[in-house]
C-alpha positions, 0 to 999 in steps of 0.5 A: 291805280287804274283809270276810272270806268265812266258811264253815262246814265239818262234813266232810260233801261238800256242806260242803266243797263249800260251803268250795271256792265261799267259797275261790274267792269270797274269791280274786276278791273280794280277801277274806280266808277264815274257814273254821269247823269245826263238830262236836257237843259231847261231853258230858263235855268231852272230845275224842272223837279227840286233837287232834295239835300238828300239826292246825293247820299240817296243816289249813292245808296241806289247804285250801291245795291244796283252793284250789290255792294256795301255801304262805305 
């Protein structure tokens, strides 16, 4: 298997410009896909926007068909 490609992403354009070039990348290599997101720490450990249980899931479905790939 072959290392995994990894990006990282902070929402600006260019980073998910970055995430399309690794998605295309990891296709034809056959690699697996990391994609990191980065954001500035809040001071008092707090999240600046509530994370809804449903981020992950929804996160995944958004990438998927930025990459034009299929559900699992």
């Amino acid at each position: 298997m072959a290392e995994p490609i990894v990006v990282g992403v902070d929402g600006s354009t260019p980073s998910l410009q970055a995430a399309g070039w690794a998605g295309q990348e990891a296709a034809l290599r056959g690699a697996p896909l990391r994609i990191v997101y980065a954001a500035l720490r809040w001071p008092y450990f707090v999240p600046l926007v509530p994370q809804p249980a449903s981020w992950g899931p929804d996160a995944e479905a958004a990438a998927r068909a930025v990459l034009g790939l299929p559900a699992p």
